[in-house]
Structures are given as C-alpha cells and as structure tokens.
N, C-alpha and C positions, 0 to 999 in steps of 0.2 A: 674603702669607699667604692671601691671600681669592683670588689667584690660580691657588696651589694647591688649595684647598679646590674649586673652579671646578671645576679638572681630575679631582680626585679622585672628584666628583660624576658626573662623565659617564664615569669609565671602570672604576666600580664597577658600573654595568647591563651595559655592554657583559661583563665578566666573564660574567656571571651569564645573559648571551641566548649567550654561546657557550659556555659550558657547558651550556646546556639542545639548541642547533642543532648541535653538532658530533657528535652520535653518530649521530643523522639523516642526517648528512653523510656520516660514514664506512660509513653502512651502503649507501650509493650505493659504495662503492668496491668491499664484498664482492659488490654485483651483479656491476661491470665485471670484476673478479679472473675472476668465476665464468662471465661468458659468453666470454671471452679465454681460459678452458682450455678450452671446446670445442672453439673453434678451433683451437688450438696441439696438434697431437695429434702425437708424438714417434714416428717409427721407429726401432725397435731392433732390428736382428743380431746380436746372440750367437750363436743357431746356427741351421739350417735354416731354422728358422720366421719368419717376420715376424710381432715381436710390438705391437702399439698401445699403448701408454700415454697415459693422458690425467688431466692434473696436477691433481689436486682439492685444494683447500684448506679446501674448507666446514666439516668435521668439526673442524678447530682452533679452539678457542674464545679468543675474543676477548675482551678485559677492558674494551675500548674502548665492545663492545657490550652486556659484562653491566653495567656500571655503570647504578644508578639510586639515585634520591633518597628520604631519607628523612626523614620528620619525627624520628626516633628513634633515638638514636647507641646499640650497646650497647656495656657500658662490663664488660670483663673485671678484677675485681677480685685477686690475688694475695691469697692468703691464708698464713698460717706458724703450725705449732702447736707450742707451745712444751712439752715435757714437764719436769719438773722432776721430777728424782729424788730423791726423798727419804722413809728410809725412817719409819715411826710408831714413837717411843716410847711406851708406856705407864709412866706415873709411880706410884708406887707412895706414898701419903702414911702414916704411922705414928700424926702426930698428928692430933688429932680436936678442934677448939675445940666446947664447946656452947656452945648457946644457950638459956637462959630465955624462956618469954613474957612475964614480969613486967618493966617495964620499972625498974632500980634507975639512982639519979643523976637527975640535972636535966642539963639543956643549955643553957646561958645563951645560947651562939648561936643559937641557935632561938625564942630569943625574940622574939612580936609586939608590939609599939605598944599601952600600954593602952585601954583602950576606956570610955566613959563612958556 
C-alpha cells in the first residue's frame, strides 16, 4: 500500500508539470508547421498559367493552444419553470357568523395556576 501511495505521489506532479510544459511544446511544432510551408511551395497547372500555392495553416485555431488555467470553474446551471394551470374560484359565503366584543362563558382550559 505505502508502495503505491510512493508511486502515486510522484506521478501526480509529473501530471501537473506536463500539463503546464506541453502547450509550450506544441507551440514549437506550430513554428516548424509554419516555416516547412514556406518551403514546400506546390506547382499547379490547370491551365496556361503557373499558379504557386503555399500551405498556411496558422489561421486554424488550436484548442491545444487556447487552453488555459483557471482559478474559477463556471458552472452552467439548468433551470425549468413549471406553469401550473389552474383557473381561480371565487366562493361566494351566504352565511355570516357574528361576533360579540363581550366575552360570554368561561374557559376552564385556559386556566392559570393559582397565585398567592
């Protein structure tokens, strides 16, 4: 166990330095791409004329080369709004309880703990 933990330990930096050196790396390749099309410059006849073509690639973007780091993931949330159809009654009441301010009856449950 402590063997692998060993292992795991040294090839979790190494991750992490070639993820940081290898876009450095590949942007050495878009140099060589790009002075290997000057050199390479293609004749073409189709018709009378001699026409040059010369193979650019630079204009293609690269995903290798936009990648960079960020402290800060953003995080697209999905959202769904739920409509609920339903239409309003109005109730219509006939009866009408009143009320008195006078209070009539006692309430035994309401009773407190005598006091002395």
């Amino acid at each position: 166990m402590k063997k692998n933990f060993k292992i795991l330990n040294l090839f979790m930096p190494l991750i992490v330095v070639f993820a940081i050196l290898f876009p450095a790396i590949h942007s050495y390749e878009h140099i060589q791409s790009h002075n290997v099309a000057h050199k390479c410059i293609k004749h073409q006849h189709h018709t009378a004329k001699t026409e040059f073509k010369i193979q650019d690639h630079s204009n293609e973007e690269c995903a290798i080369c936009h990648f960079k780091f960020s402290p800060v993931t953003t995080f697209e949330f999905v959202t769904f709004q739920f409509y609920k159809n339903s239409t309003i009654i109005n109730f219509t009441c006939f009866y009408s309880k009143s009320f008195s301010a006078f209070f009539k009856g006692s309430l035994f449950s309401l009773r407190a703990p005598p006091t002395f």
